[in-house]
matplotlib code that plots the C-alpha trace (Angstrom):
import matplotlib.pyplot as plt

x = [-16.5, -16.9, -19.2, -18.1, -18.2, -16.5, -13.5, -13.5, -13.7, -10.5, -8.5, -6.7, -4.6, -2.6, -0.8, -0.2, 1.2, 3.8, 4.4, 4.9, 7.1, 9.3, 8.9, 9.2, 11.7, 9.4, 10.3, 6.9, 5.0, 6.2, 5.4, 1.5, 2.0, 3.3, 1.5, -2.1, -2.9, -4.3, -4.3, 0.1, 1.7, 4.2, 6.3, 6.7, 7.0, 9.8, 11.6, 11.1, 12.0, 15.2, 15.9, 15.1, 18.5, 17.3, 16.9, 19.7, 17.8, 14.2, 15.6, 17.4, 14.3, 12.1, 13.8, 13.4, 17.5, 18.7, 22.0, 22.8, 25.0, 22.3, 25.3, 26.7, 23.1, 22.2, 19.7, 17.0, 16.8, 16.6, 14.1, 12.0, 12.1, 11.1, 7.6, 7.3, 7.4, 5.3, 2.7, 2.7, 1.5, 4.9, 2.9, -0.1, -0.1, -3.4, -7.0, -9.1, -11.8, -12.0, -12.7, -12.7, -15.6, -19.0, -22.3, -24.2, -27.2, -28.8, -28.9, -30.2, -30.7, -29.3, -25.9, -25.8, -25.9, -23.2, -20.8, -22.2, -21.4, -17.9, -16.6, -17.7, -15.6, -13.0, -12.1, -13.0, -10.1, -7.5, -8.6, -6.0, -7.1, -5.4, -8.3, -11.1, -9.3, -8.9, -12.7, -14.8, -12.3, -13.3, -10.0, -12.4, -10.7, -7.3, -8.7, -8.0, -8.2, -11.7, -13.0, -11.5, -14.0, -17.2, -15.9, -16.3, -19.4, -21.3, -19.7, -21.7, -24.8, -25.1, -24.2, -27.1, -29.3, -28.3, -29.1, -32.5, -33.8, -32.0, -33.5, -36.5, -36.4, -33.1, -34.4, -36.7, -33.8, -32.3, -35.5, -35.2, -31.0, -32.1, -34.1, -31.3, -28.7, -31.0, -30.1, -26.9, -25.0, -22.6, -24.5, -22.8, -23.6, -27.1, -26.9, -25.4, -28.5, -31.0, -29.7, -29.7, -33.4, -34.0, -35.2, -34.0, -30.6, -28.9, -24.9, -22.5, -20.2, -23.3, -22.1, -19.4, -20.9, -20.5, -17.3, -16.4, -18.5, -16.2, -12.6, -14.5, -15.3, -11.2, -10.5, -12.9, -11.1, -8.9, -6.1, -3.1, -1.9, -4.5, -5.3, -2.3, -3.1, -6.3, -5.7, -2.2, -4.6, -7.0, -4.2, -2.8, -6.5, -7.0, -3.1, -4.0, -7.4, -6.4, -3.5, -5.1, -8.7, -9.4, -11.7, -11.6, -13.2, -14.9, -16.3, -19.9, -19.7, -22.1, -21.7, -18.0, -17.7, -20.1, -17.9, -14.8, -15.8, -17.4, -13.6, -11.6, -13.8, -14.4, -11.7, -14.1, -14.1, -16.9, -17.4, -18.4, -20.9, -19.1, -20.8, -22.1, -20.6, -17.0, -13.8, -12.2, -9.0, -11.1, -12.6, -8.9, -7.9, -11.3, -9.7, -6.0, -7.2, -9.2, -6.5, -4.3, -6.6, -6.0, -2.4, -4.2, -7.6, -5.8, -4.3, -1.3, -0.2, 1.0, 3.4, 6.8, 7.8, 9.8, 6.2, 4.7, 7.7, 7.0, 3.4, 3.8, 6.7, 4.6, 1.9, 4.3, 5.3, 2.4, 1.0, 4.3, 2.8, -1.0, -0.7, -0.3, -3.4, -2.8, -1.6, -3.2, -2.6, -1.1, 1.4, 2.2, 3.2, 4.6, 7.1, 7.7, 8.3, 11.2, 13.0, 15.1, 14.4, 17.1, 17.1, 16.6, 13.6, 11.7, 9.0, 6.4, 4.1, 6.6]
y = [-27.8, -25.4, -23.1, -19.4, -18.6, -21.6, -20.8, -17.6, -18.6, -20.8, -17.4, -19.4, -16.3, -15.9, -19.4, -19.1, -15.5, -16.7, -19.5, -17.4, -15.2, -17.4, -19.6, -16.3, -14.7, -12.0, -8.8, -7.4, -10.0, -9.8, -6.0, -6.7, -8.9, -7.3, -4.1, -5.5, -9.2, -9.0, -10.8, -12.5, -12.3, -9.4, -11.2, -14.4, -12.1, -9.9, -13.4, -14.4, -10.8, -11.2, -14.6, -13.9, -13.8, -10.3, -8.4, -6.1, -5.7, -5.3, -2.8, -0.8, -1.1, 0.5, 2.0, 6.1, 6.3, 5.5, 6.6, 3.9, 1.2, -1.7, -4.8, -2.4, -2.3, -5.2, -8.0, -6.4, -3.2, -4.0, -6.6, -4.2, -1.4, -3.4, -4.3, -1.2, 0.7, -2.2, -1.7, 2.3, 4.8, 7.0, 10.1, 9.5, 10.6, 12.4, 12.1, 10.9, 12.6, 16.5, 16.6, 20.5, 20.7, 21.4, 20.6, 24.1, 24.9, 27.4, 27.2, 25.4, 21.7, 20.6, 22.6, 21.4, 17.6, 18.4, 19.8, 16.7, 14.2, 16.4, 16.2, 12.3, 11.1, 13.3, 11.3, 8.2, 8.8, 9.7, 5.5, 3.4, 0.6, -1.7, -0.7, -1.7, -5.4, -5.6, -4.8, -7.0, -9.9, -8.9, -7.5, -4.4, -3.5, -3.1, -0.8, 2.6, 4.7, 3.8, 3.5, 7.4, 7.8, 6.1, 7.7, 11.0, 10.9, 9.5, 12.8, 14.9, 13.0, 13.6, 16.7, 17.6, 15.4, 18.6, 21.0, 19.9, 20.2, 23.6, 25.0, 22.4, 24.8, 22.9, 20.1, 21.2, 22.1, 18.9, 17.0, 18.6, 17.6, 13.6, 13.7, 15.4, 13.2, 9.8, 11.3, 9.5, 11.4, 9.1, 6.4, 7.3, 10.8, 9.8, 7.5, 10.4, 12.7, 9.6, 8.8, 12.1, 12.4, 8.8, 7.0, 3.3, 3.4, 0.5, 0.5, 3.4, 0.7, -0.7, 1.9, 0.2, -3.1, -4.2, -2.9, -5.1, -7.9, -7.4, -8.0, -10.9, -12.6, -12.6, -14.2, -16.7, -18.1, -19.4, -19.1, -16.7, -15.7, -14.2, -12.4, -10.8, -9.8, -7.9, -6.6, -4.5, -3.7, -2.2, -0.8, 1.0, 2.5, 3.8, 5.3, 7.5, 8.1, 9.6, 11.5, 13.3, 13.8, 17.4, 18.1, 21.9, 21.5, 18.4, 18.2, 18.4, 17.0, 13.8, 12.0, 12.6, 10.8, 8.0, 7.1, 7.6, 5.6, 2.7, 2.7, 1.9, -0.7, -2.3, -1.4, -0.8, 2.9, 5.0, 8.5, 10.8, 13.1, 16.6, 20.0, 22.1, 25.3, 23.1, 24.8, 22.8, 22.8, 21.1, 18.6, 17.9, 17.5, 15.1, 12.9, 13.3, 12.0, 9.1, 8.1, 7.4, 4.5, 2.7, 1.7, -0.8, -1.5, -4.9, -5.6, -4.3, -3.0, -6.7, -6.5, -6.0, -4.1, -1.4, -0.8, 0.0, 2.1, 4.2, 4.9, 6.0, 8.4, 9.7, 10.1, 11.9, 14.3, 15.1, 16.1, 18.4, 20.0, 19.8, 23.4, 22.1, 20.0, 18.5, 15.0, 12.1, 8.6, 5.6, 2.6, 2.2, 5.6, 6.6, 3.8, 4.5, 8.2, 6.3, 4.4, 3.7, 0.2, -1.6, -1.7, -5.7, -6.0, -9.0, -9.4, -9.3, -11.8, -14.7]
z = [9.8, 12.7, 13.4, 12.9, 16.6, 17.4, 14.9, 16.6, 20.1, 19.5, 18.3, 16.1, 14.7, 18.1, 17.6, 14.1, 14.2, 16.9, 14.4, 11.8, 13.3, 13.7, 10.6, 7.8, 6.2, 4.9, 7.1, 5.7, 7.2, 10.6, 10.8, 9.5, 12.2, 15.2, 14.2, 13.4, 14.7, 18.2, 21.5, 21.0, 23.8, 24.3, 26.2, 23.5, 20.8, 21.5, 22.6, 18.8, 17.5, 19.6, 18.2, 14.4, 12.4, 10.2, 13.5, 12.8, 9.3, 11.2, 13.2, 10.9, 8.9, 11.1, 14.4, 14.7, 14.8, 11.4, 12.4, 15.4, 14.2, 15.1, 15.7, 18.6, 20.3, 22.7, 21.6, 24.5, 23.0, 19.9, 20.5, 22.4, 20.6, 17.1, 19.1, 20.6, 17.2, 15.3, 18.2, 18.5, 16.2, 16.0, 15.1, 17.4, 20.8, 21.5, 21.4, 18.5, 19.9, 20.3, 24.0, 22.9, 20.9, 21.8, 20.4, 18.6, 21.0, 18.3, 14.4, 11.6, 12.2, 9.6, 9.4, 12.9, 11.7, 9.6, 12.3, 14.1, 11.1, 9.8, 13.9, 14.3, 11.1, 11.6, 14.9, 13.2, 11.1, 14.0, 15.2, 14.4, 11.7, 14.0, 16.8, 14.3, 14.7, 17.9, 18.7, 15.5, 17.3, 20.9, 22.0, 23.0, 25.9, 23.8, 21.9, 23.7, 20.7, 19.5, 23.2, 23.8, 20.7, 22.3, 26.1, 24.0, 22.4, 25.9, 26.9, 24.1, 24.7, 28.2, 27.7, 25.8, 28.1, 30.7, 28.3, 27.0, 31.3, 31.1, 28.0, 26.5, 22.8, 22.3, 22.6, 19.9, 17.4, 18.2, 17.1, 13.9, 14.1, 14.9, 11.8, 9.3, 10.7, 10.0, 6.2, 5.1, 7.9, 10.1, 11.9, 15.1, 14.9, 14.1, 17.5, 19.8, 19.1, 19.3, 22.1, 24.0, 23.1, 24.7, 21.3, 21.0, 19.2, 20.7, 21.1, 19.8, 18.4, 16.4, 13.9, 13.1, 13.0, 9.1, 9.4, 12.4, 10.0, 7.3, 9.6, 10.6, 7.4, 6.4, 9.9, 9.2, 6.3, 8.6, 6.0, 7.7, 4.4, 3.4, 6.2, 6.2, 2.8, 3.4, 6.5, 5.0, 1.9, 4.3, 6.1, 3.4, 2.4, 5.2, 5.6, 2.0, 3.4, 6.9, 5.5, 2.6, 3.0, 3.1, 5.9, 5.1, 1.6, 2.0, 5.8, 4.9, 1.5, 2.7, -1.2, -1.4, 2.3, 1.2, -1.5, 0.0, 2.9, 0.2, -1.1, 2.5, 3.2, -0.2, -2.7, -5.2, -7.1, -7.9, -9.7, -7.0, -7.7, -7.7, -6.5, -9.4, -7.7, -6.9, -8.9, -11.2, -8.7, -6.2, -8.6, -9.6, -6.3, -5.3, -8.1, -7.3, -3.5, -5.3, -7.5, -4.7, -3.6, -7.1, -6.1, -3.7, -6.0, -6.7, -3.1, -4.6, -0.9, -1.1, -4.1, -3.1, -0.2, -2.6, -4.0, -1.0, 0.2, -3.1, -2.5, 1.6, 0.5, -2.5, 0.4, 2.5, -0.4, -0.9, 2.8, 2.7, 0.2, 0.9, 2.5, 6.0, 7.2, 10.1, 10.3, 11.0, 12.3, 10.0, 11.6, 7.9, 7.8, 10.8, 10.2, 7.2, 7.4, 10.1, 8.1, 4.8, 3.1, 1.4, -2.7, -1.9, 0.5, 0.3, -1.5, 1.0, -0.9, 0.0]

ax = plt.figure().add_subplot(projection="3d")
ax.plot(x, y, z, "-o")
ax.set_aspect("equal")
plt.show()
């Protein structure tokens, strides 16, 4: 048997997701697909988009215009516009990362690490879970989402490199900040301080290296199926976790983040510790936002596609009515908020 880098060197997925394309008849496969294997080739698949026999269905399923009569559109466009919605966020257009903000040059250090940890995760949530692929299987260059995030945080850190010549007592505070944020903060804001202050903290995207690990343990199985499988149960985590995580209440809440992040990656629920001076509103709505992860505890993202077209428009009622937060990324639901699914969608475990 191969050796892991071997089996990934060979980028077996590629051939076996044009296969696949062509071979299914499980319209929920080819959009876990098109919107989340990396490195097929554009061209190839739009040629078997354009020869599938649902394409009138795929389309309907998923174009922006549910009012076009798809059988007096040509092949082309069709075609075309089927990738180009699979492969693009329909929601996302800006930057992860807020090239606005500005690091706190006075204060305490330690509510300073939590601006630093509240504005890192914030634009870690904007990323795309499609990015996270494309980079743990060294498609980094495709990755423009997460790379705006590392382009911005070289930004802060030489930033503050300026400011410590300008004004060594921030460099003091920012000591102090290094040494809070090594405290269960975000690794990556930990390694932007570090780094400005010239300690050894190694790559930015080390932060998200057991993450990365973890995308590349499912491709290693080498079995496409269940691939597929993880990655839309990931997928679907992270669509409840970017839409209704309530940076206002919970930005600098370090336990609540630890154990929501625990439950994107892993599945697994635990009982998060809750403030002692929280309201019982905001402890019901902590467990209301948990809650919403237990629809995919099981993989249950890959039951039938009604299923999954159930929890994304619960998800959307509920952002209408979560008092306006700003919207974040999903492909899951950006497409879905798109489209209206037949009674009879395959089941997409088929």
């Amino acid at each position: 048997m191969g050796s892991a880098s071997s089996r990934f060197a060979t980028r077996w997925w590629e051939a076996e997701a044009q296969r696949k394309v062509v071979t299914t008849k499980n319209t929920g496969k080819v959009e876990v697909i098109c919107s989340l294997i990396p490195g097929v080739d554009e061209a190839a698949m739009v040629g078997y988009l354009r020869e599938r026999s649902d394409l009138d269905t795929l389309f309907q399923n998923l174009s922006r215009d549910q009012h076009a009569d798809p059988s007096n559109l040509p092949v082309d466009f069709k075609a075309n516009e089927l990738w180009r919605v699979l492969q693009m966020p329909l929601e996302y257009s800006g930057s992860p990362w807020d090239w606005n903000w500005r690091p706190p040059l006075e204060g305490v250090p330690s509510k300073i690490a939590a601006d630093f940890h509240a504005t890192v995760c914030q634009a870690i949530f904007r990323i795309p879970f499609s990015d996270s692929v494309k980079y743990a299987l060294g498609y980094t260059t495709k990755a423009r989402f997460l790379n705006n995030l590392l382009d911005g945080v070289f930004d802060i850190r030489d930033n503050l490199r300026t400011e410590y010549r300008d004004c060594p007592s921030i460099q003091e505070i920012y000591v102090e900040v290094e040494k809070a944020l090594n405290q269960g903060h975000h690794p990556l804001a930990h390694w932007i301080v570090a780094s400005s202050l010239n300690q050894r903290a190694g790559a930015p995207y080390d932060a998200f290296a057991a993450n990365f690990d973890q995308i590349k343990r499912i491709f290693a199985s080498r079995n496409f199926n269940v691939v597929l499988k993880r990655l839309a149960a990931l997928d679907w985590r992270f669509a409840h976790g970017s839409q209704m995580y309530n940076w206002q209440k919970w930005s600098t809440d370090l336990d609540f983040w630890q154990c929501v992040d625990g439950v994107l990656w892993s599945g697994k629920f635990t009982t998060p510790l809750v403030p002692p001076h929280s309201s019982s509103e905001d402890r019901d709505e902590r467990l209301r936002f948990l809650d919403g992860f237990k629809t995919d505890a099981k993989d249950r993202a890959w039951g039938s596609w009604s299923k999954v077209v159930s929890l994304m428009n619960r998800l959307i009622v509920q952002e209408r009515n979560s008092g306006g937060r700003e919207s974040q990324y999903s492909v899951k639901k950006g497409l879905l908020m798109s489209m209206s699914l037949p009674k009879d969608s395959p089941m997409i475990s088929r």
